[in-house]
C-alpha positions as CSV (number, residue, x, y, z in Angstrom):
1,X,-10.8,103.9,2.3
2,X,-7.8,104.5,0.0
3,X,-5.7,101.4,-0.7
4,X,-1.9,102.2,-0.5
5,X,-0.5,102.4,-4.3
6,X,0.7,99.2,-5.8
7,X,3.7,98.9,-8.1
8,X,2.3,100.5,-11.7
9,X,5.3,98.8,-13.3
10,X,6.2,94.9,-11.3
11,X,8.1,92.4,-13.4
12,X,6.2,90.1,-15.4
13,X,6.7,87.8,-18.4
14,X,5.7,89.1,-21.7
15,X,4.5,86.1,-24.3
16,X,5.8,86.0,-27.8
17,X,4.0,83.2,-29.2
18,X,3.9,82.9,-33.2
19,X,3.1,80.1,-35.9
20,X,2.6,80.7,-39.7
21,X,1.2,77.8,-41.9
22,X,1.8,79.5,-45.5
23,X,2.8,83.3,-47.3
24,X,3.7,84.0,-50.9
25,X,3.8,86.9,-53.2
26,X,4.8,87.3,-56.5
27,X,7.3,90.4,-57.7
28,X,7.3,89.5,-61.3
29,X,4.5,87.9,-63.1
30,X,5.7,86.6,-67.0
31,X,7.5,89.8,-68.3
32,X,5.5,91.9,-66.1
33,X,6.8,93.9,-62.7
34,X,3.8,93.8,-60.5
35,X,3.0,92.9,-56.6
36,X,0.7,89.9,-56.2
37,X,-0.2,88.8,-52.2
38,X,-1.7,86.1,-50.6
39,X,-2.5,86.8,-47.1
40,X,-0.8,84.6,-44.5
41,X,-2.2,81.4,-44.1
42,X,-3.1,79.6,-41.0
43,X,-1.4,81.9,-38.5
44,X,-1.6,82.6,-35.0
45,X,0.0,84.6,-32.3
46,X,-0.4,85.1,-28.4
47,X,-1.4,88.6,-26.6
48,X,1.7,89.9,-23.7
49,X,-0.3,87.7,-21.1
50,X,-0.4,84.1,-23.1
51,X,-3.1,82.0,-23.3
52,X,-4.3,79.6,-26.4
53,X,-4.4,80.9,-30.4
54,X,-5.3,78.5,-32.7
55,X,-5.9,78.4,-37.0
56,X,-7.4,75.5,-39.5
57,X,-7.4,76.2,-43.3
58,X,-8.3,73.2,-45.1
59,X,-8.6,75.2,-49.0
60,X,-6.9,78.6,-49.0
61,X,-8.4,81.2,-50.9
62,X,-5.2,82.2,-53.0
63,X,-5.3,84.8,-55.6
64,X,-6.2,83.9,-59.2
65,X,-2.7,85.0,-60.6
66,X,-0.5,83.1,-58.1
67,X,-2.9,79.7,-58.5
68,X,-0.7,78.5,-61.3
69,X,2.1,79.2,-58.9
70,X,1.8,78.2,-55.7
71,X,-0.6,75.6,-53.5
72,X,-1.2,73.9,-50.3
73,X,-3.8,72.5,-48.3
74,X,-4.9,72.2,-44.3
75,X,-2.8,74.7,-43.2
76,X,-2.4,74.3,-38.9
77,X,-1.0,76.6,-36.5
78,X,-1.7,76.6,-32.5
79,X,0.1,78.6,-30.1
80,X,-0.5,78.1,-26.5
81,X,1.6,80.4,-23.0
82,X,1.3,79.5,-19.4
83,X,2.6,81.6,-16.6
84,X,3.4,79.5,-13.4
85,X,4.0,82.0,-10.5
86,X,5.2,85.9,-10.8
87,X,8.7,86.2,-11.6
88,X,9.8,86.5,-7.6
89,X,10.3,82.6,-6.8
90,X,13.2,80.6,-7.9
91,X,10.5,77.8,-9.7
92,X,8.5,80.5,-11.4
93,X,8.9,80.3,-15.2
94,X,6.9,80.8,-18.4
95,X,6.1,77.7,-20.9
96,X,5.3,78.7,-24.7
97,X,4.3,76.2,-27.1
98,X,3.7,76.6,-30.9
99,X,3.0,74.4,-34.0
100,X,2.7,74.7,-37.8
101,X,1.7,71.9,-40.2
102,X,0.8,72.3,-44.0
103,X,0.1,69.7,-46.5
104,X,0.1,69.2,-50.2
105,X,2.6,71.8,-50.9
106,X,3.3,72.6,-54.7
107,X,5.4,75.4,-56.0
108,X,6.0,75.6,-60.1
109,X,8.5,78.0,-62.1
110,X,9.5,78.1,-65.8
111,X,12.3,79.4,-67.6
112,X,11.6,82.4,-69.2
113,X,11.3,81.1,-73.1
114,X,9.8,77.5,-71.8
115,X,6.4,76.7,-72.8
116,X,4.0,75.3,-69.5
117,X,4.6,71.8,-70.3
118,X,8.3,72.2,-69.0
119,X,7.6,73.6,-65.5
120,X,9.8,72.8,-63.0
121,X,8.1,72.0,-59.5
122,X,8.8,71.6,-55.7
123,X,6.3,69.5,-53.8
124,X,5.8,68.2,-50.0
125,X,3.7,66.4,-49.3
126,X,3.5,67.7,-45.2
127,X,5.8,69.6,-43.4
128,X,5.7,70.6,-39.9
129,X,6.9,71.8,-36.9
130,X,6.7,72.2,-33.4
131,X,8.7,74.0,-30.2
132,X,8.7,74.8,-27.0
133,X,10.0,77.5,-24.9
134,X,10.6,77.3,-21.3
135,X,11.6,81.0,-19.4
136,X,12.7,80.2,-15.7
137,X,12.8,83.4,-13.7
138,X,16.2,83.3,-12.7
139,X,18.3,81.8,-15.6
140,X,18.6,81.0,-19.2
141,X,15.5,80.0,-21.5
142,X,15.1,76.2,-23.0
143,X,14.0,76.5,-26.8
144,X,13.4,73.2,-28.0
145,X,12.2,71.2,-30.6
146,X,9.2,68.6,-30.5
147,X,8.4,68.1,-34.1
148,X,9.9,68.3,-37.3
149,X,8.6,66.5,-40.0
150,X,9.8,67.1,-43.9
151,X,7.7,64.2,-46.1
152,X,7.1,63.9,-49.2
153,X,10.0,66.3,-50.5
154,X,10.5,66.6,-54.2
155,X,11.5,68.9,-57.3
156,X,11.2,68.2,-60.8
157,X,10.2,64.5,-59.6
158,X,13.3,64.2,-58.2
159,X,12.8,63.2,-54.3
160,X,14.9,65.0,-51.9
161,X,16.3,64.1,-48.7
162,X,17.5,66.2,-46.0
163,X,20.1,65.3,-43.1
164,X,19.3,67.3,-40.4
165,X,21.9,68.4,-37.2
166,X,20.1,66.6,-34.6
167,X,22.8,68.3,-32.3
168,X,22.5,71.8,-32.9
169,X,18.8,71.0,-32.5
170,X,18.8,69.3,-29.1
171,X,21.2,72.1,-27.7
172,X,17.9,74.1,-26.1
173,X,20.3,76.8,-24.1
174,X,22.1,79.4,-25.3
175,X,25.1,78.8,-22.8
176,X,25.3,75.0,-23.9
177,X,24.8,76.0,-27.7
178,X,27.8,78.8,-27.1
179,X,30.3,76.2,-25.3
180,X,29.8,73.3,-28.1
181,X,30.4,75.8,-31.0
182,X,33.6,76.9,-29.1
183,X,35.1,73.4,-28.0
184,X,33.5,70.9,-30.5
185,X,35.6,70.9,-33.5
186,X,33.5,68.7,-35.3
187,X,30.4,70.5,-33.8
188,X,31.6,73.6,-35.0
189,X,32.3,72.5,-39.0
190,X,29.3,70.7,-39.0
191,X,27.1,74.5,-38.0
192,X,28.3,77.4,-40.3
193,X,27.0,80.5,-38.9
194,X,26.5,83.9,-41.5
195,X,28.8,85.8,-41.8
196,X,28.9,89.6,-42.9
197,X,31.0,90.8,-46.2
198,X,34.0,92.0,-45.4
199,X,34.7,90.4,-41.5
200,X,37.5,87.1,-40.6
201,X,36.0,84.2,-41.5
202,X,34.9,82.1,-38.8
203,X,37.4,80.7,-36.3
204,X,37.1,77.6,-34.5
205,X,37.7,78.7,-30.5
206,X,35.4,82.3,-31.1
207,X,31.8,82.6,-30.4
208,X,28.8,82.4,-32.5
209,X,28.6,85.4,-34.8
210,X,25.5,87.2,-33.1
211,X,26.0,91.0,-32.5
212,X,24.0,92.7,-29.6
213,X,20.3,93.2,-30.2
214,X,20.4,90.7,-33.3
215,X,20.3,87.4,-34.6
216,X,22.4,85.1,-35.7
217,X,21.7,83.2,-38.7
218,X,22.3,79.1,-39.5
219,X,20.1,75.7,-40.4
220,X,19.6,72.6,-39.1
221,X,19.6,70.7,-42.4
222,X,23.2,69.5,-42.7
223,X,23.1,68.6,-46.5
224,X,20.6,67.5,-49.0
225,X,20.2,64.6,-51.3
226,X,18.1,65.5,-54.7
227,X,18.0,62.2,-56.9
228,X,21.4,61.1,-56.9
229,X,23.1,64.4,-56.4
230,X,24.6,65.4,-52.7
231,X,24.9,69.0,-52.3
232,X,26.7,69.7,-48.7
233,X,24.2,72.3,-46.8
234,X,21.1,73.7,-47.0
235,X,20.2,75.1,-50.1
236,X,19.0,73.6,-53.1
237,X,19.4,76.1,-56.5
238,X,18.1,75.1,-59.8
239,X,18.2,77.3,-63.1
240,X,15.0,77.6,-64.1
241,X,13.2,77.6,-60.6
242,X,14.6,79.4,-57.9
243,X,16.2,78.6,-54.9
244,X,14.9,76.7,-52.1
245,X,16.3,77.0,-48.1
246,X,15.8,74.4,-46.0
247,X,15.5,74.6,-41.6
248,X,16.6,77.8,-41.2
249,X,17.1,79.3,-37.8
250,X,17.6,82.8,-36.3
251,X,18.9,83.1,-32.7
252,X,20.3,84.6,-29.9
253,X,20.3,84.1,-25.8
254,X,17.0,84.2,-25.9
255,X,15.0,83.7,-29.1
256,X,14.8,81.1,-31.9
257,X,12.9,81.3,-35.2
258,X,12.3,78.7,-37.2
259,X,11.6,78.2,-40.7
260,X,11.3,75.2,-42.3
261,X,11.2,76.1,-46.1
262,X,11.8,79.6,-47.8
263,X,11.8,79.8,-51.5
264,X,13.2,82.6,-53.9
265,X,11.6,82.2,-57.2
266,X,13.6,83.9,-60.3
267,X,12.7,82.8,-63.2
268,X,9.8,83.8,-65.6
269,X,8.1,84.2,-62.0
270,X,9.6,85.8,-59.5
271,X,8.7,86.3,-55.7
272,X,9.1,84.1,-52.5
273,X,7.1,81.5,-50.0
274,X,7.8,80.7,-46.6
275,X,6.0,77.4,-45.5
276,X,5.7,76.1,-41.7
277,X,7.5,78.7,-39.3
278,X,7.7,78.8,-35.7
279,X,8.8,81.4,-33.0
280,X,8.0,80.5,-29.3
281,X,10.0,82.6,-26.9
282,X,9.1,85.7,-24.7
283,X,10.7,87.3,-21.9
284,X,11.0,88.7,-18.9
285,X,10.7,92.2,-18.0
286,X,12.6,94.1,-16.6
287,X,15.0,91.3,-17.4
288,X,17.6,90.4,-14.6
C-alpha cells in the first residue's frame, strides 16, 4: 500500500549552536613572516536538528613556537538545542544554549629591539560566557545573556577593570534593542555602533547601522580601567604589545555573536587570539 507523499520540504527550525574556548596564530615570528596555528581549543557546535555538544581541555597541546607566546588552561565549551513542537502552533519555539570558559590566560609580546626580560603581558585568570537563545514560531528571537565573567584581568601587572553596558546586554530582542537606540539618548551615547569610511556619522533618532544580510558591530564593555588610567570604550592599545578588544558583539534581528576578548599582536610578534566566544541562535525555515 502506497502512502500519499508527505511534504519533502515542511518548516522546521535549523540549530546554530557554537562555543569556542581558545584560537591563535602567529603571522610574524621575530623578524621572520611565517604562519604558525594552533587548532581551536575546546569547541563545539550543534548539527541542523540540535541536541547536546560538549568539550574539556585541561593542557592544550600548543605548538612549540607560539608556547612563549600564548597559554591557557581548562578550556570548556557546551552547547545544547531543544525543539518544543513543529513550527505550526503559536507556543512552539526552539531553545539554544551555549557556554565557554577558559582559565589561566597569558599572552606576552616584546618590542622589537627589547631583550625577553622586558615582555609585556596580558593575563586572566578566567573568563567566560554563557547565552541563550529562545526562537518562538511566530515572532522575534530572545538572545540573552546568563554568564559573563572577566577575573583576574591584567597587562604589564597592571589590573584592569572593565565597565560593562548591563543595558545593551539585558535588551534580548531586536525590536526592543532598535527602539532604545532610537529614543534613549543616553542609551544611544553610551552604544557606538561601526560605522563604514566614508557614511554620516551616527545620528541620534536613526536605526542601528546593520545593512541587509549583515551584522552590525558594537561591545558591551563601556570603558576600561588599566592601573590608574581610564580609557572610555573598549579597547586597550599598548606600544609594544598589541591591541586588545574587549565584549565585542555582532548582530542583527536575529543573531548575536559574542566575543569576549580578541587580541591583535604587532610587535616583534605578530598574529591574533580570540578567547571565550559564543553564538547561540538558529532559525526558522522557511522564515515567516
Amino acid at each position: 500500500m502506497v502512502k500519499e507523499p508527505l511534504n519533502p520540504l515542511p518548516r522546521r527550525f535549523v540549530f546554530h549552536g557554537n562555543a569556542v574556548g581558545a584560537e591563535v596564530f602567529l603571522t610574524r615570528v621575530g623578524n621572520v613572516e611565517q604562519s604558525v596555528i594552533s587548532p581551536v581549543t575546546g569547541q563545539c557546535s550543534l548539527p541542523v536538528i540540535g541536541g547536546e555538544s560538549s568539550s574539556q581541555v585541561l593542557d592544550p597541546d600548543i605548538p612549540e613556537q607560539l608556547q612563549s607566546v600564548f597559554s591557557y588552561t581548562n578550556a570548556q565549551t557546551r552547547a545544547t538545542g531543544t525543539l518544543y513542537g513543529d513550527g505550526t502552533q503559536e507556543k512552539d519555539h526552539a531553545v539554544t544554549t551555549v557556554a565557554a570558559s577558559l582559565e589561566n590566560v597569558s599572552v606576552k609580546n616584546w618590542s622589537p629591539d627589547s631583550p625577553d626580560r622586558d615582555r609585556i603581558e596580558f593575563r586572566a585568570g578566567k573568563l567566560a560566557l554563557s547565552m541563550r537563545s529562545t526562537h518562538p514560531s511566530f515572532d522575534q528571537p530572545s538572545i540573552e545573556f546568563i554568564e559573563s565573567a572577566f577575573e583576574g584581568l591584567s597587562l604589564n601587572g597592571q589590573p584592569i577593570q572593565v565597565d560593562l553596558n548591563r543595558r545593551l546586554m539585558a535588551l534580548s530582542r531586536w525590536g526592543d534593542l532598535q527602539n532604545a537606540y532610537q529614543t534613549d539618548r543616553a542609551f544611544f551615547e553610551s552604544c557606538p555602533f561601526a560605522q563604514d569610511a566614508g557614511v554620516p556619522p551616527l545620528c541620534f533618532g536613526h536605526g542601528i547601522p546593520c545593512p541587509a544580510g549583515s551584522f552590525a558591530l558594537s561591545s558591551f564593555v563601556r570603558s576600561i580601567r588599566w592601573g590608574p588610567v581610564e580609557i572610555p570604550g573598549h579597547v586597550l592599545a599598548v606600544d609594544g604589545f598589541g591591541v586588545i578588544y574587549f565584549g565585542e558583539i555582532l548582530l542583527n534581528d536575529r543573531e548575536r555573536r559574542v566575543t569576549m576578548v580578541r587580541i591583535r599582536l604587532g610587535c616583534k610578534h605578530a598574529g591574533q587570539a580570540v578567547f571565550v566566544e559564543n553564538a547561540p541562535n538558529g532559525t526558522w525555515v522557511p522564515p515567516r
